[in-house]
VOGU-3710 file (C-alpha; in Angstrom, 3 decimals, decimal comma):
1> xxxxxxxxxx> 85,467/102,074/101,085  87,710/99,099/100,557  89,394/98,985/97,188  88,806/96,037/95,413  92,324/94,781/94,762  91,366/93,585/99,022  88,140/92,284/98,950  87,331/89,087/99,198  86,864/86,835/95,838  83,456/84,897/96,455
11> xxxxxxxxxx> 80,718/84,039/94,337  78,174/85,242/96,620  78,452/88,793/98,563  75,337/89,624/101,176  74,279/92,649/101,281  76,107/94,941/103,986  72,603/96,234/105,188  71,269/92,785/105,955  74,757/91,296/107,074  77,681/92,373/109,009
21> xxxxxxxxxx> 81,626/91,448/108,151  84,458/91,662/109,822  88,078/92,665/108,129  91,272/91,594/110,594  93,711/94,485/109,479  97,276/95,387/110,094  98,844/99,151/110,663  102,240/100,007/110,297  103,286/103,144/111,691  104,504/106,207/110,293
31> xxxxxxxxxx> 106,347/107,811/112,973  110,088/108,055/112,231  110,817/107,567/115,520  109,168/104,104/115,685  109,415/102,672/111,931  108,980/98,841/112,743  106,005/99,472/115,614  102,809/97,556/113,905  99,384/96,827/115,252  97,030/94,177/114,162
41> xxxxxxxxxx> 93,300/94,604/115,083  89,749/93,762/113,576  86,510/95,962/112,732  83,277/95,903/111,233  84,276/99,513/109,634  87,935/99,920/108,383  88,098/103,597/107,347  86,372/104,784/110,854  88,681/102,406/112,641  91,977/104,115/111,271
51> xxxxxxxxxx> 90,349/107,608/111,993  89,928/106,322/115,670  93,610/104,984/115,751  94,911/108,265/114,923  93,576/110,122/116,801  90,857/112,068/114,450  87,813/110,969/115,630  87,984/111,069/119,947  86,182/107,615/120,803  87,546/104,509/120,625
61> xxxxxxxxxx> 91,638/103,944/119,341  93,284/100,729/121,191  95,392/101,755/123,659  98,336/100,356/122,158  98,425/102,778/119,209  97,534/106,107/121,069  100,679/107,361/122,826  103,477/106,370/120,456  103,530/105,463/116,393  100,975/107,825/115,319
71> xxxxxxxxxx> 100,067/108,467/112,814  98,993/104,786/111,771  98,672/103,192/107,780  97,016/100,159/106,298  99,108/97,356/105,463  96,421/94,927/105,138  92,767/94,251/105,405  91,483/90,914/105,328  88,120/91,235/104,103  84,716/89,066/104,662
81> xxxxxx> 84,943/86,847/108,203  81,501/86,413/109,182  82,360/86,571/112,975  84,823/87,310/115,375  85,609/84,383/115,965  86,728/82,501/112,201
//
């Protein structure tokens, strides 16, 4: 779950079973060895998205983020775009 101090401010949320978002997100990572290496990437599910960046969960993680700068932290998510594309 996203906490709340990040989601968006609107008067009027849809449902997430009838409507999909999108959240643009940025990782910093962790690994002393690589302490300015970020990532920026977008999802439909944040908290599975991280797991796959790290390595936890075995499909998916951008290709960028799997050999060095694990493991991977939020810096930002960017809650509510109704597409890809805005």
């Amino acid at each position: 779950s996203i906490p709340s101090s990040i989601k968006p401010k609107s008067q009027h949320v849809a449902s997430s079973s009838t409507t999909k978002h999108y959240h643009c997100y940025l990782l910093r990572s962790l690994d002393p060895d690589h302490p300015l290496k970020t990532y920026i990437g977008f999802t439909t599910h944040p908290q599975r998205r991280i797991r796959q960046h790290n390595g936890i969960l075995k499909a998916g993680g951008a290709r960028r983020t799997k050999r060095s700068g694990r493991p991977w932290t939020f810096v930002c998510i960017v809650a509510g775009f109704q597409d890809k594309i805005t």
